[in-house]
Backbone as a ProteinNet text record, in pm:
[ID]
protein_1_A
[PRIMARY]
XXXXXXXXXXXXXXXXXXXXXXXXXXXXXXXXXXXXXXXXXXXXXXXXXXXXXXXXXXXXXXXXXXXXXXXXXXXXXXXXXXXXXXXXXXXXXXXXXXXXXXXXXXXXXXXXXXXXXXXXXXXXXXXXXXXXXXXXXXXXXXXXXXXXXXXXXXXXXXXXXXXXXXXXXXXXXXXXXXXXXXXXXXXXXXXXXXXXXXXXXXXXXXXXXXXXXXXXXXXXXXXXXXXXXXX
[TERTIARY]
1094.6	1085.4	1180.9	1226.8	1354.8	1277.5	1321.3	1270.2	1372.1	1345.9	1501.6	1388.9	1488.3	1429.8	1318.2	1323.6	1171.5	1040.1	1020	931.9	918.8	1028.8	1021.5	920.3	858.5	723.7	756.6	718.2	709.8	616.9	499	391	355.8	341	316.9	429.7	518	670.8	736.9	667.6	706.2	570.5	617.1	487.9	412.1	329	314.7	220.6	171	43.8	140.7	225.2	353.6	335.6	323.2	318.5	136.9	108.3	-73.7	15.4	148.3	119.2	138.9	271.7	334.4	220.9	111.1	46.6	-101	-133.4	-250.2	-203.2	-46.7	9.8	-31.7	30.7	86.9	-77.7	-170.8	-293.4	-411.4	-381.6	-465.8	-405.6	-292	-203.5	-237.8	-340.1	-357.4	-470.8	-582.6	-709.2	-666.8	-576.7	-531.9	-507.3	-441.9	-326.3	-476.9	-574.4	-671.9	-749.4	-750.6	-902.3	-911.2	-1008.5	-1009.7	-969.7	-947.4	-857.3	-963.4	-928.3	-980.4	-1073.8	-992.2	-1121.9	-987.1	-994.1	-886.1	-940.7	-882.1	-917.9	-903.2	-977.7	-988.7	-1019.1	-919.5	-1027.8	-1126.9	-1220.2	-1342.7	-1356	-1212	-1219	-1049.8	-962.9	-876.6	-900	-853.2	-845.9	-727.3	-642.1	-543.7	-466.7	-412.4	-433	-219.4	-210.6	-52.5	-10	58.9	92	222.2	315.2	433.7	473.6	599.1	690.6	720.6	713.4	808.4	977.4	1075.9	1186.7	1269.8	1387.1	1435.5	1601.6	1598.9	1785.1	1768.4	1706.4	1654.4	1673.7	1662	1597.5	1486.5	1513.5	1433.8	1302.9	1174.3	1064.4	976.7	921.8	895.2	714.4	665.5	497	452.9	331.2	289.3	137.4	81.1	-46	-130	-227.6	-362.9	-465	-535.9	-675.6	-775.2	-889.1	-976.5	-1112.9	-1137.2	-1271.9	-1238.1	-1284.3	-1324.4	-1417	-1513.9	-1606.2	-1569.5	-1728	-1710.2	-1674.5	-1766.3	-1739	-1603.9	-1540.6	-1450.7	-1378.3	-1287.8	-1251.3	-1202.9	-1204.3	-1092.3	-971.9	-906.9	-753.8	-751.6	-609	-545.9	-392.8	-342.1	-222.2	-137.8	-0.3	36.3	175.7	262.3	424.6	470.6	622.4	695.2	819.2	877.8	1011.1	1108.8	1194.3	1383.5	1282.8	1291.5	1278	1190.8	1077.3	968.5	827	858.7	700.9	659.5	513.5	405.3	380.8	453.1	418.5	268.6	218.4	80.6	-3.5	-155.6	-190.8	-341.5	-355.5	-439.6	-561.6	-705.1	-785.4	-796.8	-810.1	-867.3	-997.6	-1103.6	-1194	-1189.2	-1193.5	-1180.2	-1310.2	-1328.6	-1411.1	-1293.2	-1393.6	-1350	-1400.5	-1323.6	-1374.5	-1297.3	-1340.2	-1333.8	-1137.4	-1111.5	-993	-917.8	-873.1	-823.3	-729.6	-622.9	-493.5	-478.9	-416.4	-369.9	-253.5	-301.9	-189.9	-83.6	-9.5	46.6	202.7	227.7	354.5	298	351.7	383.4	437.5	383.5	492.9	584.4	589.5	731.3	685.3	822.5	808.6	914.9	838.9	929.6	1036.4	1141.7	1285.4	1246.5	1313.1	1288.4	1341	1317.5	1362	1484.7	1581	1681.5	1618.6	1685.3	1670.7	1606.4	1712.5	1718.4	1546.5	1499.6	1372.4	1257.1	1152.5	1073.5	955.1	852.3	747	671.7	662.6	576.2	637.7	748.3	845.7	816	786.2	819.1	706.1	544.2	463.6	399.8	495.9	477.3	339.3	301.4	203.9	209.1	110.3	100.9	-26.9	-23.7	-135.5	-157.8	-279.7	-323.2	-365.8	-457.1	-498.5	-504.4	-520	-521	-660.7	-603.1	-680.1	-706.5	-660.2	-696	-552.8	-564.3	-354	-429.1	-321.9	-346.2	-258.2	-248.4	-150.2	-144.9	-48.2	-17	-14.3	-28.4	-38	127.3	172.5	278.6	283.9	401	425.8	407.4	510.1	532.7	392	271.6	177.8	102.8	135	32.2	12.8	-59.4	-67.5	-57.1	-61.6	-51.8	-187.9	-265.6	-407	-381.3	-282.7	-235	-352.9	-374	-490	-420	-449.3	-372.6	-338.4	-253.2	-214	-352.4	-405.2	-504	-383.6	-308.2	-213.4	-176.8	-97	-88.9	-235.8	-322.7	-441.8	-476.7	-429.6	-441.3	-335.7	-195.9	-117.1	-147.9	-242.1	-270.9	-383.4	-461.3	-540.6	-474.2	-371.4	-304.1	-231.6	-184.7	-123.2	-241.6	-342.2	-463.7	-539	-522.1	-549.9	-468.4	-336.1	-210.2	-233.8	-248	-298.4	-379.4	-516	-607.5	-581.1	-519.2	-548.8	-365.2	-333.1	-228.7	-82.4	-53.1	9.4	139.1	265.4	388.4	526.2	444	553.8	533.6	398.7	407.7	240.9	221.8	108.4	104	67.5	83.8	-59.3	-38	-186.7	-194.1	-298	-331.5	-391.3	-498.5	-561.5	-625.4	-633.7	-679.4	-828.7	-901.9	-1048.1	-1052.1	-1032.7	-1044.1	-1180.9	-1257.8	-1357.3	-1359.1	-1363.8	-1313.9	-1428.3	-1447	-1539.6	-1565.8	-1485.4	-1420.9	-1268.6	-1205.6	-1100.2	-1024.8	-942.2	-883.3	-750.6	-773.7	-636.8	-533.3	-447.8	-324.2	-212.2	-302.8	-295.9	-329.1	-453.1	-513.9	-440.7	-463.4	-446.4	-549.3	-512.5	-632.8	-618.4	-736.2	-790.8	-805.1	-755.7	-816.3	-807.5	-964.9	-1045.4	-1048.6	-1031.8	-1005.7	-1128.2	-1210.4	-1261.3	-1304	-1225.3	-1189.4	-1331.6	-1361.5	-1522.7	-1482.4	-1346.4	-1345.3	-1160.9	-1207.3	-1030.4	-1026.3	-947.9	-940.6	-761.2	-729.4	-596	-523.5	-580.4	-472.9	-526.5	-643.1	-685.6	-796.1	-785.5	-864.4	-899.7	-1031.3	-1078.3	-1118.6	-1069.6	-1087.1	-1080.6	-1236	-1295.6	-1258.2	-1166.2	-1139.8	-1181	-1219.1	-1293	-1191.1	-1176.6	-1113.5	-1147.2	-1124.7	-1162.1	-1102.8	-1155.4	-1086.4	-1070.8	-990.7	-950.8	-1092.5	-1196.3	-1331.7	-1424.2	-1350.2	-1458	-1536.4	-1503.1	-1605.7	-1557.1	-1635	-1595.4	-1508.8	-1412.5	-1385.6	-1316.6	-1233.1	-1290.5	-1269.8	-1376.3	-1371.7	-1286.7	-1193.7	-1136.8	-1157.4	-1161	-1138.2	-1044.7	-938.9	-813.8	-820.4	-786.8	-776.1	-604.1	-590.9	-467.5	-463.2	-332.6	-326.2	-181.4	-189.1	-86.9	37.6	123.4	282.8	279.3	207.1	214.9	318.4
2777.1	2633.9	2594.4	2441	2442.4	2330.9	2241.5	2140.4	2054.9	1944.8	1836.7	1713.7	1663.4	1487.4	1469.6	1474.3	1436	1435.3	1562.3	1577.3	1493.4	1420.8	1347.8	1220.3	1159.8	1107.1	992.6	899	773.6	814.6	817.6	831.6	1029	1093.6	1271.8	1325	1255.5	1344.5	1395.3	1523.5	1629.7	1621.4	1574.2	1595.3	1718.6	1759.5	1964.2	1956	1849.6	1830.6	1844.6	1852.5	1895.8	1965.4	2123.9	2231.2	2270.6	2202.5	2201.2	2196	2086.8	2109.1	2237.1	2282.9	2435.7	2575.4	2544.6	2599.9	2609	2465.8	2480.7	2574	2527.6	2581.5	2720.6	2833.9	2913.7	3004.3	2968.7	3063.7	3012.7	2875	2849.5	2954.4	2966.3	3006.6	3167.1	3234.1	3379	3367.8	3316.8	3247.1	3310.3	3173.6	3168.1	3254	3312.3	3460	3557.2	3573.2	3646.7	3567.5	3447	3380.2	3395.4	3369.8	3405	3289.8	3319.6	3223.1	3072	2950.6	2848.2	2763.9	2870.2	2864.7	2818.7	2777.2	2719.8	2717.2	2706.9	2711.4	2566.4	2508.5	2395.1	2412.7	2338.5	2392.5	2270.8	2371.8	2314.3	2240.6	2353.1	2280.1	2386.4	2300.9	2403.4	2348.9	2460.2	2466.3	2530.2	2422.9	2455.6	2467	2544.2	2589.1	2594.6	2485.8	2475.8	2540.6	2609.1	2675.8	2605.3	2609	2484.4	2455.5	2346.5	2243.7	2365.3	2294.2	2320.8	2326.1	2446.4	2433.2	2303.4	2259	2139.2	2213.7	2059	2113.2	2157.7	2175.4	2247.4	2385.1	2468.9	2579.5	2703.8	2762.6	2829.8	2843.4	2888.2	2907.3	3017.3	3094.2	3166.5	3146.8	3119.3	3135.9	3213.6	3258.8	3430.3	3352.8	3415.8	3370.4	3531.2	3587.7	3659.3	3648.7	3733.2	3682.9	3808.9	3723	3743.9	3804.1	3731	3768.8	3646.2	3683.8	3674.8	3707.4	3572.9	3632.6	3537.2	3540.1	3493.5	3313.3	3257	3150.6	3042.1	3174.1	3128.3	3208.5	3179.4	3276.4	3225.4	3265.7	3283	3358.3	3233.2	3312.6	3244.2	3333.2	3259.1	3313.4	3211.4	3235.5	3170.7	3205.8	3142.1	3140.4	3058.1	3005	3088.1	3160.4	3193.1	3157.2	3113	3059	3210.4	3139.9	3239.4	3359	3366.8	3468.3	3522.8	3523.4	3598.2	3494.5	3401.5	3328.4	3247.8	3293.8	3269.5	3067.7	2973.2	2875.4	2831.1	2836.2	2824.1	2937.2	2886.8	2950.4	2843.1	2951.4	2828.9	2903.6	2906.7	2909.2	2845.4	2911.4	2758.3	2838.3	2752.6	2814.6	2733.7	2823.8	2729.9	2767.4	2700.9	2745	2721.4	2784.4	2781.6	2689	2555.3	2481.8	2477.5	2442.8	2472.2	2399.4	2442.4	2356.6	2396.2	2318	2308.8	2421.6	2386.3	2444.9	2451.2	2570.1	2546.1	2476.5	2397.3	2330.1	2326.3	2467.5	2527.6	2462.9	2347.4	2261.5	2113.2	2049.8	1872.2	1847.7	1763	1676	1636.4	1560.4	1501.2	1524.4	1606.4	1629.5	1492.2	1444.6	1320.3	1375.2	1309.3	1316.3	1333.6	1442.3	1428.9	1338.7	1285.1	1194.3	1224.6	1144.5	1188.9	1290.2	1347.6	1436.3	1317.6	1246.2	1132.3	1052.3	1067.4	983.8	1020.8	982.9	1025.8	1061.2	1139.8	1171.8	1044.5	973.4	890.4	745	752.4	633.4	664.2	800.7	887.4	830.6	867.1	782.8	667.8	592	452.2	386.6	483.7	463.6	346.2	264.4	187.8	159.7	115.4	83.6	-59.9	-60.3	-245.4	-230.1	-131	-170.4	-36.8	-15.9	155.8	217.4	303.2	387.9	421.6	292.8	269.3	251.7	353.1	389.3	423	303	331.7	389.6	446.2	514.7	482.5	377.6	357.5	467.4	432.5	546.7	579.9	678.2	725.3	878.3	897.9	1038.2	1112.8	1131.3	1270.2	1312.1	1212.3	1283	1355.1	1386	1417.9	1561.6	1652.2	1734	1769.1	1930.1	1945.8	1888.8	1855	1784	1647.8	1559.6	1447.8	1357	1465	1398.4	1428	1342	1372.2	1475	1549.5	1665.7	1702.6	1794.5	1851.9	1858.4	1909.1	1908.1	1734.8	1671.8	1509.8	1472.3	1477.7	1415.2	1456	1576.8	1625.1	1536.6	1541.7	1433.3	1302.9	1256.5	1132.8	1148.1	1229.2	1241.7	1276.1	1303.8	1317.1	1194	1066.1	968.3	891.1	889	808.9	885.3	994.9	1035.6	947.4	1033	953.8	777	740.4	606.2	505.9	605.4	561.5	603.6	710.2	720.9	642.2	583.7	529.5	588.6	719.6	816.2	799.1	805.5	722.7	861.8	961.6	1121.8	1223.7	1145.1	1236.4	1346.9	1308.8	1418.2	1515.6	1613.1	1753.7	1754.1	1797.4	1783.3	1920.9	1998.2	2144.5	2225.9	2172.9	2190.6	2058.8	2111.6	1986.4	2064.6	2045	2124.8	1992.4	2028.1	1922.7	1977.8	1892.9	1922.6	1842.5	1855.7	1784.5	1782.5	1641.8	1639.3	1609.9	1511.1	1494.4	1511.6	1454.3	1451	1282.2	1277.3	1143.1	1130.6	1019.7	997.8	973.7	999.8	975.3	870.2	793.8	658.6	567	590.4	474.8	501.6	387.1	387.8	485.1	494.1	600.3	556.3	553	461.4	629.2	596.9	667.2	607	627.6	589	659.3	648.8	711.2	691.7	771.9	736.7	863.1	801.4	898.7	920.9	1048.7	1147.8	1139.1	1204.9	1269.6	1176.4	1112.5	1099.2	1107.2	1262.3	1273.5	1267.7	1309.1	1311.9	1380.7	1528.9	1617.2	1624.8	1607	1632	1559.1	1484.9	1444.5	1468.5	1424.6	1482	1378.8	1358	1253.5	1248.8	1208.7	1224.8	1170.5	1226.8	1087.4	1071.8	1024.7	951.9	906.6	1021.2	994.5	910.5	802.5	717.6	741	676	660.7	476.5	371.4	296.6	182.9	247.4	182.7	210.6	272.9	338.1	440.8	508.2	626.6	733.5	794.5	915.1	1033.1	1103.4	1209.4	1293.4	1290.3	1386.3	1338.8	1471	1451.5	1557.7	1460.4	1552.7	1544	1636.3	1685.2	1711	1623.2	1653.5	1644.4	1814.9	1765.4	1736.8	1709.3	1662	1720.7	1740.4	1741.3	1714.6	1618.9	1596.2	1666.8	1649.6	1720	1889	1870.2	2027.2	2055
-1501.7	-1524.2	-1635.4	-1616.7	-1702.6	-1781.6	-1909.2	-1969.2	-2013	-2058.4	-2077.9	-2156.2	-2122.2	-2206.3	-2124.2	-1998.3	-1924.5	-1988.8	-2147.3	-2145.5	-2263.5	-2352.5	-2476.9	-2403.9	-2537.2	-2477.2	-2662.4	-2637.5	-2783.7	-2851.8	-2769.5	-2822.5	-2921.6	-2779.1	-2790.6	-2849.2	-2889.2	-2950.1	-2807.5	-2798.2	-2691.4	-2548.5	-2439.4	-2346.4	-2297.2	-2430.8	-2442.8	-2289.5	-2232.3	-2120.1	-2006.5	-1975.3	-1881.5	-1818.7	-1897.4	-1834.5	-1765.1	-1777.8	-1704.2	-1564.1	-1530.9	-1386.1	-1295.5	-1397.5	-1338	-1336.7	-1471.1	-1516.3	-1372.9	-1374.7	-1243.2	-1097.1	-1075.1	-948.8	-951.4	-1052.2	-1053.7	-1073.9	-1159.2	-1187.5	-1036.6	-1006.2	-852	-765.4	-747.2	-624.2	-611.6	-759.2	-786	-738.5	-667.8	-624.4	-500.3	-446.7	-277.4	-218.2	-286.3	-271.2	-155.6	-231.8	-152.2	-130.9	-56	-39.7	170.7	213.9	353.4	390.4	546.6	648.8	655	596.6	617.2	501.3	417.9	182.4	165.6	71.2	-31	-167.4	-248.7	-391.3	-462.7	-526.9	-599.5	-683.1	-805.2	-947.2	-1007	-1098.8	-1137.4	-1277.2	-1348.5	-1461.7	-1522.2	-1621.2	-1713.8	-1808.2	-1877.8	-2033.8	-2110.4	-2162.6	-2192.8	-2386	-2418.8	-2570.8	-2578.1	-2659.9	-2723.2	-2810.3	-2851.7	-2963	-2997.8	-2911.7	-2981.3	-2902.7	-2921.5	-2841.2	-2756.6	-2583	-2469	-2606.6	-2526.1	-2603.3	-2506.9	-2590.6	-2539.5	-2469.2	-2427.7	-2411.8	-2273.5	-2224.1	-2051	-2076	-2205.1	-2171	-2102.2	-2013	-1963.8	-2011.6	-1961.7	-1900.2	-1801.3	-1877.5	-1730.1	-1802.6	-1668.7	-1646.5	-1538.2	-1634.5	-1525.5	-1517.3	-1417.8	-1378.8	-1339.4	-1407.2	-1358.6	-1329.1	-1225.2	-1186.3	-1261.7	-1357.6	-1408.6	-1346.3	-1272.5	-1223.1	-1023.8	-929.4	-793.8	-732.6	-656.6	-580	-458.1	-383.4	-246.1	-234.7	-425.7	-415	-486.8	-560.3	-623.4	-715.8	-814.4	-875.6	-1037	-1146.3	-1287.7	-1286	-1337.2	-1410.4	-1494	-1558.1	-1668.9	-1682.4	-1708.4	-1737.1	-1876.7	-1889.7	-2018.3	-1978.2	-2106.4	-2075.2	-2193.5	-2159.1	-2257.8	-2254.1	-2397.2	-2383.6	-2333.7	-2377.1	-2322.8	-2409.4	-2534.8	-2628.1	-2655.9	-2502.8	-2540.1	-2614.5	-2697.2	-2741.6	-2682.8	-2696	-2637.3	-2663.4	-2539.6	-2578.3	-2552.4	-2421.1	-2402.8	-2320.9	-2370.3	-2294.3	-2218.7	-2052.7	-2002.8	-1944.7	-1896.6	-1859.2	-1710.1	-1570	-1490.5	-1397.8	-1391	-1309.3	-1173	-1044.9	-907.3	-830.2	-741.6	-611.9	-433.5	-362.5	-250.4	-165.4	-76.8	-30.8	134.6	185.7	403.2	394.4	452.2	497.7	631.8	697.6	832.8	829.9	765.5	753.5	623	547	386	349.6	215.9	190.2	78.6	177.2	58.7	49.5	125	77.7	108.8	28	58.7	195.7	318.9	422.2	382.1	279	209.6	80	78.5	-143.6	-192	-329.1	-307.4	-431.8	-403.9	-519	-641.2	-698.1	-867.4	-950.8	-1037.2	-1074.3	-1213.5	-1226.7	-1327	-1499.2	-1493.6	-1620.8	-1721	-1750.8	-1887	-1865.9	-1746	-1724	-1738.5	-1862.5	-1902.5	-1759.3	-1837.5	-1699.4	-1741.4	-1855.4	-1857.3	-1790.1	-1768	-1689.2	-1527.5	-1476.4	-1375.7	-1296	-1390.7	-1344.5	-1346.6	-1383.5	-1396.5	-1502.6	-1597.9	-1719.1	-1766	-1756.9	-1810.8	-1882.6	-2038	-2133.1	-2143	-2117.6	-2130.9	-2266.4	-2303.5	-2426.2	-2519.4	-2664.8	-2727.6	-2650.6	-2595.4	-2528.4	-2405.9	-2311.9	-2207.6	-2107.8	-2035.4	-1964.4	-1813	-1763.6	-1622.4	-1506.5	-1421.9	-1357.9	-1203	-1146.5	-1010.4	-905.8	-795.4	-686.2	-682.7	-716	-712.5	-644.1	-584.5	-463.6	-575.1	-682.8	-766.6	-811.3	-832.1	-904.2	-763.4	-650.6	-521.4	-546.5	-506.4	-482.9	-323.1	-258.3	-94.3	-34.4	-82.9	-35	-43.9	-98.7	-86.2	-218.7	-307.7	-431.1	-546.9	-647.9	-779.2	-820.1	-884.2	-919.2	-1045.7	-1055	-1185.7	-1314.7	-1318.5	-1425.5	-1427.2	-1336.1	-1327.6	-1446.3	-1370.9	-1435.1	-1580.5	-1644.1	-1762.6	-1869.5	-1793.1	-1872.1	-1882.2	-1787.6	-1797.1	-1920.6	-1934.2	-2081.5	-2164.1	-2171.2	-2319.1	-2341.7	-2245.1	-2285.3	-2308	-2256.5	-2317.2	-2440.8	-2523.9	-2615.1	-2769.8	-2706	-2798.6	-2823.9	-2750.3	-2737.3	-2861.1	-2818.1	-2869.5	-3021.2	-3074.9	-3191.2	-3263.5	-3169.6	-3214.2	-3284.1	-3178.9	-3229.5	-3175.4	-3323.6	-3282.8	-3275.2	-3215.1	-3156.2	-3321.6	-3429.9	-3562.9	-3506.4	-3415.5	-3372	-3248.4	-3231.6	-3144.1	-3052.2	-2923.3	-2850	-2885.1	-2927.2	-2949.2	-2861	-2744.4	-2700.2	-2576.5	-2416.2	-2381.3	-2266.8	-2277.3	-2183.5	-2072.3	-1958.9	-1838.6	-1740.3	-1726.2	-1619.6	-1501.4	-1361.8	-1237.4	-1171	-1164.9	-1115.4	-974.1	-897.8	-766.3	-781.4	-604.8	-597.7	-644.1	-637.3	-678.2	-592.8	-490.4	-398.1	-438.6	-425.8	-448	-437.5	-359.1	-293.9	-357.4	-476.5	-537.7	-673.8	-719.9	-920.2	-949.3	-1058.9	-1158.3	-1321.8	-1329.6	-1541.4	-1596.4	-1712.3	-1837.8	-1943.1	-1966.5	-2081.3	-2176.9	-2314.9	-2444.7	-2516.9	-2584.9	-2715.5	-2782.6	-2980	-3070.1	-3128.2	-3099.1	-3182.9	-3273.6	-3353.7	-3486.9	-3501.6	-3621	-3674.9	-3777.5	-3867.7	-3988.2	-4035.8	-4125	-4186.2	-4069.8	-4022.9	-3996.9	-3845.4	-3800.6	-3677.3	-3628.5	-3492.9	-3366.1	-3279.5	-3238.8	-3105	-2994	-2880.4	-2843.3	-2693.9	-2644.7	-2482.4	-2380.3	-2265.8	-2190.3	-2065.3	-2060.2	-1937.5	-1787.9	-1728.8	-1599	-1444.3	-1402.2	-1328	-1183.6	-1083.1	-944.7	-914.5	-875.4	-825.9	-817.5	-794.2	-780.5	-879	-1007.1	-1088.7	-1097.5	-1009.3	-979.4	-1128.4	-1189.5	-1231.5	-1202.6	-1258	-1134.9	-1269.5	-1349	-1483.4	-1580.2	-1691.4	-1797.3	-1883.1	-2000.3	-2068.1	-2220.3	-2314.9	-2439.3	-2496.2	-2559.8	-2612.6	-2782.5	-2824.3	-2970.3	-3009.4	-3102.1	-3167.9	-3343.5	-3393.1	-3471	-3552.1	-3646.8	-3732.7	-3755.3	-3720	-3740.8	-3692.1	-3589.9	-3543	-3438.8
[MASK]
+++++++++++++++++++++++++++++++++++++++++++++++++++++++++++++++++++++++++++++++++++++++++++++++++++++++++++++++++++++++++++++++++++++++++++++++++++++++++++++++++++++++++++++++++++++++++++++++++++++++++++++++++++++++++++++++++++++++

């Protein structure tokens, strides 16, 4: 995986919630790899831990994905990102289950165009904040997943721009850590709300719950993003 300006962000400095998407692909896909003819793997929840900035400049990337534990109804991995030189940028947790599916959907019908280097992901998906805390996200192709439902990584960045948000953070704060729990699916077709609100705001560090929506309000996850000051 390569990185560039895409991931510079006003708010997050650096968009460290990025790599959740490469990150979900790559530790789900260690699930799939052995699941039986007509299971698929969905995850239930990740948990993801920053140690520093994605490197810039579109330097290289490599992410490895292992499987932890597998049974009949699902499985753990985890995986992590290392730059060119070996350090350890993140590391991630994801727990899945196995759910019926016709056919697997292990590509997009139409993958849509990437969008220019120079163009932020938060331009990419058309983010928009009505109010601190509260960032809403249009039905857009790039966030789909092969089930044609929001990407789980998609939806994690969308809690870190509604984190940043709420605590009014102008690129001088670091996401450290983000715990996502999924609770349904979310179309890809509809808008999607996230809701912000700050538990803890001290000098150096925040913690702050966000409340993931579907088009009609429904619930569909919850996330835990801490933050911390010039990290």
């Amino acid at each position: 995986m390569d990185t560039g300006p895409r991931l510079s962000d006003e708010r997050a400095g650096t968009l460290r919630s990025a790599l959740a998407v490469p990150l979900d692909d790559v530790t789900g896909y260690v699930v799939a790899a052995g699941a039986p003819e007509g299971r698929w793997p969905v995850s239930l929840g990740i948990r993801v831990d920053f140690l520093r900035d994605p490197p810039s400049q579109g330097r290289p990337m490599t992410i490895t994905g292992d499987l932890i534990d597998r049974d009949g109804r699902g499985g753990t991995t985890r995986g992590d990102v290392f730059d060119a030189d070996g350090a350890r940028i993140a590391i991630v947790v994801q727990r899945s289950h196995l759910v019926s599916v016709a056919t697997r959907p292990t590509s997009r019908v139409h993958r849509p165009a990437c969008p220019p280097e120079s163009v932020s992901l938060r331009e990419a998906l058309g983010v928009v904040e009505s109010a601190p805390g509260l960032v809403a996200m249009p039905p857009v192709s790039l966030a789909a997943n092969g089930m044609n439902n929001v990407h789980g990584g998609i939806l994690l960045c969308g809690a870190e721009f509604a984190a940043m948000s709420a605590i009014d953070a102008r690129g001088d704060w670091r996401t450290t850590s983000v715990d996502i729990n999924y609770l349904r699916p979310v179309s890809a077709l509809d808008a999607t709300a996230f809701a912000a609100d700050v538990v803890h705001r001290g000098r150096s560090t925040a913690v702050v719950r966000v409340l993931v929506s579907t088009a009609v309000g429904k619930p569909c996850a919850i996330a835990t993003v801490t933050l911390q000051q010039g990290s």
